[in-house]
N, C-alpha and C positions, 0 to 999 in steps of 0.2 A: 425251102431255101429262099433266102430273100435276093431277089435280081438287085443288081444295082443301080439302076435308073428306077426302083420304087422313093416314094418322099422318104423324106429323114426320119421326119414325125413319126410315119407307120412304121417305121424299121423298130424307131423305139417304143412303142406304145406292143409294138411284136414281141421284142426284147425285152420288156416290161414285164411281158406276159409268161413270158418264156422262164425268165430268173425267180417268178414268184412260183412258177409253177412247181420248179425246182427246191427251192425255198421252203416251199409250205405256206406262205404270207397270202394273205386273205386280201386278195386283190379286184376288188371289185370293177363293175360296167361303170360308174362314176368318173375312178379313179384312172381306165384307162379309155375313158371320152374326152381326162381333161380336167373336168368337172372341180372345182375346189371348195373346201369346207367353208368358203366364204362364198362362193356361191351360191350353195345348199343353204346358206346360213340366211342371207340377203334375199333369197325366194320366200322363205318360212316367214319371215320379217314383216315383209310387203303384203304377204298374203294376210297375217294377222292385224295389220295396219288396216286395210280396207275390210276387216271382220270388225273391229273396233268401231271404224266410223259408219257400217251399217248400223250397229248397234245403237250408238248414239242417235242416228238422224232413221230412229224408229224400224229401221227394216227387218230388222232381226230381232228376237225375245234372248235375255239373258240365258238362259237355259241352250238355244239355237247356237249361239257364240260359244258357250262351255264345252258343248259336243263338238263341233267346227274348229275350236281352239286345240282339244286334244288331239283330234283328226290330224291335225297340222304337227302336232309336235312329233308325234309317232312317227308319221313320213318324216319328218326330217329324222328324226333316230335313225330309221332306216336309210336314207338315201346318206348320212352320213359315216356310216359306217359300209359306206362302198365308196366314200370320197377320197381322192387323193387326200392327201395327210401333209399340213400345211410345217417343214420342215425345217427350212430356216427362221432364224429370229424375226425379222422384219415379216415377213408372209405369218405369223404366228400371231405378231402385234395387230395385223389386219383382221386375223383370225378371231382374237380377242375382242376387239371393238365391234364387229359384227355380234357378237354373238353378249356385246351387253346392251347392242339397240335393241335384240332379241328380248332379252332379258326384258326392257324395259315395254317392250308391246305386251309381251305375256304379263307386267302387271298389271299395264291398261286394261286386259279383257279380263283380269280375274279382279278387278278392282269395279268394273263393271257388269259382274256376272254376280256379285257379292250383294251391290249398292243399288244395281237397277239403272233405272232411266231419271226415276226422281230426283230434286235437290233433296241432299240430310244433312244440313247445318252442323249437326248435332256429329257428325263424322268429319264435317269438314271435306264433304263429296258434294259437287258443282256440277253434274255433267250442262247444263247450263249454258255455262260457261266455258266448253271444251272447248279447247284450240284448236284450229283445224290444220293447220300450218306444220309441218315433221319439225322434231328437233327441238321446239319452243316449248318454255313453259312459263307460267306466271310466277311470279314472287310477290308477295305482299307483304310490306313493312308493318311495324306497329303503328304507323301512324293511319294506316290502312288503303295506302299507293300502292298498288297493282303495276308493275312495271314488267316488261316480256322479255325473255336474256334467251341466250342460248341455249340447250341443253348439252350441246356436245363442244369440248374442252378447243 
């Protein structure tokens, strides 16, 4: 029985606990720490971010980042399927954009796990010339200007 001088919070995270249980809803440690699928999403992110730029700046072998890369996505599988479950529209819209920065690191290291550390022209792969900066990429016109824009909208 829950006293009434306990927090709100744990009454409902108790409560939480208690309706799934009744339920049958597969209510994970994630979901009742809090924890949200865009934070799950945002940890996976950052971690493969600084997998990417070991890679580039020699620390790690293409092969190193592929294993590392998986590593990371499985645990997110896992820890997302114990995550709260991002419900309303707007927490969903959040939910989505995390999860196509996501997108966009997992091309980085499979784009780099593919092409290596060398330039190949012949691909139109520069690691070279990585940017080191989140968010940025290069553009090159035909006249062949290199200008840096955002990447995110």
């Amino acid at each position: 029985m829950l006293k009434p001088h306990q927090p709100t919070s744990h009454r409902l995270l108790c409560s939480l606990a208690f309706l799934s249980a009744l339920t049958g809803l597969n209510v994970g440690a994630h979901a009742l720490d809090g924890t949200t699928q865009k934070e799950v999403i945002v940890e996976s992110t950052v971690a493969l971010e600084q997998l990417v730029r070991q890679a580039h700046q020699g620390d790690i072998s293409p092969e190193r980042l592929r294993t590392e890369r998986v590593r990371v996505e499985r645990k997110l599988d896992a820890h997302l399927a114990k995550s709260a479950v991002a419900a309303r529209p707007k927490e969903q819209l959040v939910v989505n954009q995390a999860r196509t920065d996501l997108n966009q690191q997992i091309m980085c290291s499979q784009e780099f796990e593919f092409f290596g550390s060398e330039d190949r022209p012949e691909w139109g792969w520069y690691p070279s010339r990585q940017i080191q900066s989140t968010g940025s990429v290069v553009k090159v016109d035909k006249a062949g200007n290199a200008t840096l824009t955002s990447a995110k909208h």
